[in-house]
C-alpha positions in Angstrom: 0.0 0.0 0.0 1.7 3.2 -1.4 1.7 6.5 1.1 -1.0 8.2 -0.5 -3.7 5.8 -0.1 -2.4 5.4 3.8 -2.7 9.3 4.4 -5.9 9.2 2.6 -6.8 6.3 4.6 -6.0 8.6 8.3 -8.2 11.3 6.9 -10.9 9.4 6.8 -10.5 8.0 10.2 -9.8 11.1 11.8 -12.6 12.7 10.2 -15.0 9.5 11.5 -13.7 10.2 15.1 -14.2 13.9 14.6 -17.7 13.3 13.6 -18.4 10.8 16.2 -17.3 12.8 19.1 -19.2 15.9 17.4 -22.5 13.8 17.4 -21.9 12.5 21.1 -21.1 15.7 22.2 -24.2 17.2 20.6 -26.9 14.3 22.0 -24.9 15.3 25.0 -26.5 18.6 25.0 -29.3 18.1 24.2 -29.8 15.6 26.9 -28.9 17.4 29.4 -30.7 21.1 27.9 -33.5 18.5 28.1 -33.4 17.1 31.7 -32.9 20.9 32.6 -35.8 21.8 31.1 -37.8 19.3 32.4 -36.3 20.2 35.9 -34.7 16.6 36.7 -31.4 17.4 37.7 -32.4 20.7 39.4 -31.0 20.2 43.0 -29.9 16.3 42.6 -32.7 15.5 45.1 -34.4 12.9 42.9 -31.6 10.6 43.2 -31.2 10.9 47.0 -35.2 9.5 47.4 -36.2 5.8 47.8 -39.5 5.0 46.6 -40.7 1.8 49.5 -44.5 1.2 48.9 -47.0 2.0 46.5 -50.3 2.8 45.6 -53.2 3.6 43.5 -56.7 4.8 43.2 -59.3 7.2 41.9 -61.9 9.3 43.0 -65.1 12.0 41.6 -63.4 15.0 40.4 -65.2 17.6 40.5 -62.1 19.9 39.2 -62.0 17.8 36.2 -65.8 18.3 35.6 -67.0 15.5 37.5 -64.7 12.2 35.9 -63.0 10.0 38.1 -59.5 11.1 38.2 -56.3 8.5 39.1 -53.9 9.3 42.3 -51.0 7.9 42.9 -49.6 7.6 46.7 -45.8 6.9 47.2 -44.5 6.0 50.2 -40.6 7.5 50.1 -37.4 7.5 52.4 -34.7 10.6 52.1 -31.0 9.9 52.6 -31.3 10.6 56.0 -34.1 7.6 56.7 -37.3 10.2 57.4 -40.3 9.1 55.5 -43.0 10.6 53.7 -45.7 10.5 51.6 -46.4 11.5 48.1 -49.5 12.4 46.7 -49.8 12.8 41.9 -52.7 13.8 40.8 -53.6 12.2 36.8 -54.3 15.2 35.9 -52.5 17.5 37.7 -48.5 15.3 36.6 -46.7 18.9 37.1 -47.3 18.7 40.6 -47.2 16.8 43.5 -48.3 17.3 47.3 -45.4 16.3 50.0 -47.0 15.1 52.8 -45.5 13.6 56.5 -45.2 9.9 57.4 -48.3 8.9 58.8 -48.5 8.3 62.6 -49.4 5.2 64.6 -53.3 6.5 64.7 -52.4 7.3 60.5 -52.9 10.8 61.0 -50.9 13.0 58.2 -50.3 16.0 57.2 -49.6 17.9 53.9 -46.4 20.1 53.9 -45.6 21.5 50.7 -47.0 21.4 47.1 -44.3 20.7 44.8 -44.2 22.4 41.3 -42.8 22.1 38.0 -44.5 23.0 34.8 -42.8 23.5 31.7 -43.2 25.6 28.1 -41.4 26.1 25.1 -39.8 28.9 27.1 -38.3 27.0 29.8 -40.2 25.9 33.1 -41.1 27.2 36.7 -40.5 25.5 39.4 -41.9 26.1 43.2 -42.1 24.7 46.5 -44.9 25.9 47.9 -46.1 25.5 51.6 -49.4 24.0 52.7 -51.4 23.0 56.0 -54.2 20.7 56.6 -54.8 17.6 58.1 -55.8 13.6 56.6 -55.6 10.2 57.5 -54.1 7.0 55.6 -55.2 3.7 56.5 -52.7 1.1 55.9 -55.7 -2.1 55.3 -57.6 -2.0 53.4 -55.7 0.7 52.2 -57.4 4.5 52.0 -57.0 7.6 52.8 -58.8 11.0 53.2 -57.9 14.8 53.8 -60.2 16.0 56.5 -60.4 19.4 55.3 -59.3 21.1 52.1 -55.7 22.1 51.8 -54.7 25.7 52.2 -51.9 27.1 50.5 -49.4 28.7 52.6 -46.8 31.2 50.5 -43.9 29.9 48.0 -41.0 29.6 50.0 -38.5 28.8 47.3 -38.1 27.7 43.2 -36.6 28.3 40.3 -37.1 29.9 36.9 -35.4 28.6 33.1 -36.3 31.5 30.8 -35.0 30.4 27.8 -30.8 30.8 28.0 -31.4 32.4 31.4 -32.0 30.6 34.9 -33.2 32.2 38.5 -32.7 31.3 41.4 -32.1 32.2 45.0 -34.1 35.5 46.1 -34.6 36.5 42.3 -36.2 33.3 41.4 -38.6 33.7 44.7 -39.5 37.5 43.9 -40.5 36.5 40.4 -42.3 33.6 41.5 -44.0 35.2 44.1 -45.4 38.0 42.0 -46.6 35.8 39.4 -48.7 34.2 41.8 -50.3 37.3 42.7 -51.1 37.5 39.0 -52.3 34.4 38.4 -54.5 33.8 41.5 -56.2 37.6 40.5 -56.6 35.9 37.0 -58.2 32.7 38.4 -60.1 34.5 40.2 -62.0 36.5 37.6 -62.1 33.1 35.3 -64.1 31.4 37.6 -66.7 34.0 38.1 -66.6 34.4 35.0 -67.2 30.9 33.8 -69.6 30.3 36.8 -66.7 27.6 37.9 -66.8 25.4 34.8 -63.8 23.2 35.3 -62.3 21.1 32.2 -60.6 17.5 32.3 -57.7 18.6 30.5 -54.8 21.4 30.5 -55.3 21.4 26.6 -59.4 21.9 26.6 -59.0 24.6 29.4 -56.7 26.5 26.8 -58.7 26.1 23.7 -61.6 27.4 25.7 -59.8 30.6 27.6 -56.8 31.7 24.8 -59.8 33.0 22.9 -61.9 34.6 25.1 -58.5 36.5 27.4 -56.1 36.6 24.5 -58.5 37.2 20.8 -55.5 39.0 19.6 -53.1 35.5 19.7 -55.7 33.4 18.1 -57.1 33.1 14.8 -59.9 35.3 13.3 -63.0 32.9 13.3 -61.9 31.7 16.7 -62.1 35.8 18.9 -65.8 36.5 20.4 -67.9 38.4 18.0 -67.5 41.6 20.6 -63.7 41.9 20.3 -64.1 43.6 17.2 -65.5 47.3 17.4 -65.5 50.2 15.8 -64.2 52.9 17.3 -62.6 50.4 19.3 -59.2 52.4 21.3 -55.9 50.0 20.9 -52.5 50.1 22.7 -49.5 48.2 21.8 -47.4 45.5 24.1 -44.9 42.8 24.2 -45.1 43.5 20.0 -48.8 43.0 20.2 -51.9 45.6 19.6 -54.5 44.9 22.4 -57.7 46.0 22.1 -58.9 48.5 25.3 -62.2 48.8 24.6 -62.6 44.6 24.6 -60.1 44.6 27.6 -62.8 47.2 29.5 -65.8 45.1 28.1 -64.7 42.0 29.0 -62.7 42.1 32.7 -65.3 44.4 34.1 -67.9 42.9 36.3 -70.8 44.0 39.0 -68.1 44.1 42.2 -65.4 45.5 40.0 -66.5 47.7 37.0 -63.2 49.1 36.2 -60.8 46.1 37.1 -57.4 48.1 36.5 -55.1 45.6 37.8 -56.3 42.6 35.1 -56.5 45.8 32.6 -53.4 46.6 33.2 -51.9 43.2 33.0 -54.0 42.3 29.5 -52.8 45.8 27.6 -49.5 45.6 28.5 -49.2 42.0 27.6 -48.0 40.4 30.7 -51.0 38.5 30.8 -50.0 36.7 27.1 -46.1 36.0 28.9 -48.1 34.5 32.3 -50.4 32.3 29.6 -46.9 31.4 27.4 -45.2 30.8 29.9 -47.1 29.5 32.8 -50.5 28.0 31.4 -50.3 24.7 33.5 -49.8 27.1 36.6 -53.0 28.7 35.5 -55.2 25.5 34.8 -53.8 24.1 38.5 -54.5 27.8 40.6 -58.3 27.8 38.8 -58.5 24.2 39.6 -57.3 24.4 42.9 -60.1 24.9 45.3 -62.1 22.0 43.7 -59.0 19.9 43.8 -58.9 20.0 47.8 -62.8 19.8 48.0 -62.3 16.9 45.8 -59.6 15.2 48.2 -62.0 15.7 51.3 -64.9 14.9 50.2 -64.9 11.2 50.1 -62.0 8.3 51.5 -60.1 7.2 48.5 -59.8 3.3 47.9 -56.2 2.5 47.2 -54.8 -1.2 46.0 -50.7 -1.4 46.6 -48.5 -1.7 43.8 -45.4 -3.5 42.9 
């Protein structure tokens, strides 16, 4: 074999390990851009759990609008041996609700609902403190929350906004604030709707995009009112918002000049809280049905392998 074909023979091997370590470093990456995103690898916590027991049921929803929804109850030990209980909703998979070991009597409490709901923008995440009181009973196995959950305050998260992440007291002012927003917006929704709740994340946004955001969706989807003439527009986040709608619409019998949800719909923060945080929405307008949900009845549970 002369030297030519050997050199030509090197430059293709190099240029095959080139392009292999390229490609691994790439689905590297992305893997990781992914788990970020997803909030996996946020704190390394996930790996320092121990799932022991078990369970599953369902229940009458009423926050779904009235199905039987699935729950899922793990029974976990942290590094340090202190068990707990966690509660998935079905439904509600961005979230779950960290509750303490049950006693002797099986007497429990929640502590903290645990968040993390995702976009094409990046995700949210939130711890966010809770009270109440339930019972688990180990055979046959149920449990039932004796009151509603309340909802504390968020005492800690973090934010990925695209190539940006928050954390620490940033991530908590932002978080916190949002909040605010979004339980003002629920709040309106419901009366609104007369509490109409939907099974799904994706019919609660076909239904509400057009109604809060006419201007984002398609021309035969916006109310007939939206368009008026004479109507007074103002431009934000790239976007021109119609005033008069926004005044037509958010006003109601308590509140006929709602400026803060005004404010919030013309300047287009309330498009970057629905981009951005529409899960969060769908769980803080499903919320109070959700814990009326979990007390009403004792859930049925069969053990799992």
């Amino acid at each position: 074999m002369n030297k030519t074909c050997i050199k030509k023979i090197y430059a293709v091997k190099k240029l095959l390990l080139f392009s292999l370590f390229a490609f691994l470093a790439v689905l590297l990456s992305a893997c990781i851009t992914a788990a970020e995103k997803a909030g996996q690898i946020t704190e390394g916590s996930f790996f320092e759990e121990k799932t022991l027991r078990r369970w599953q049921g369902s229940f009458q929803m009423e926050a779904i609008g009235g199905a039987r929804g699935g729950i899922e109850v793990l029974e976990k030990q942290d590094r340090k041996g202190t068990l707990f209980l966690i509660l998935i909703l079905d439904n509600f998979p961005w979230m779950e609700i960290r509750c303490s070991a049950p006693l002797e009597n099986g007497s429990f409490y929640p502590v903290r609902l645990h968040y993390l709901g995702g976009s094409n923008s990046g995700w949210n995440e939130y711890e966010l403190e809770l009270s109440g009181a339930a019972y688990f009973t180990p055979s046959p196995p149920s449990l039932r929350f004796l009151s509603p959950p309340e909802t504390v305050q968020i005492s800690g998260g973090k934010i990925r906004l695209r190539d940006s992440t928050f954390t620490g007291t940033e991530a908590l002012t932002r978080l916190r604030n949002r909040r605010e927003r979004i339980i003002a917006l629920a709040e309106w929704m419901r009366g609104y709707s007369q509490n109409r709740m939907f099974r799904t994340e994706e019919y609660f946004n076909a239904y509400w995009q057009p109604i809060l955001l006419p201007e984002t969706v398609s021309k035969k989807k916006r109310p007939v009112k939206w368009e008026k003439e004479g109507a007074e527009w103002i431009r934000g986040e790239g976007i021109n918002w119609n005033k008069t709608y926004t005044s037509f619409l958010l006003q109601t019998a308590e509140n006929p000049r709602n400026s803060e949800l005004e404010t919030l719909r013309n300047s287009g923060a309330m498009l970057r809280d629905w981009e951005e945080a529409v899960q969060w929405i769908y769980t803080e307008y499903a919320w109070e049905k959700i814990g009326e949900d979990l007390s009403r009845e004792e859930i049925s549970l069969k053990q799992k392998r």
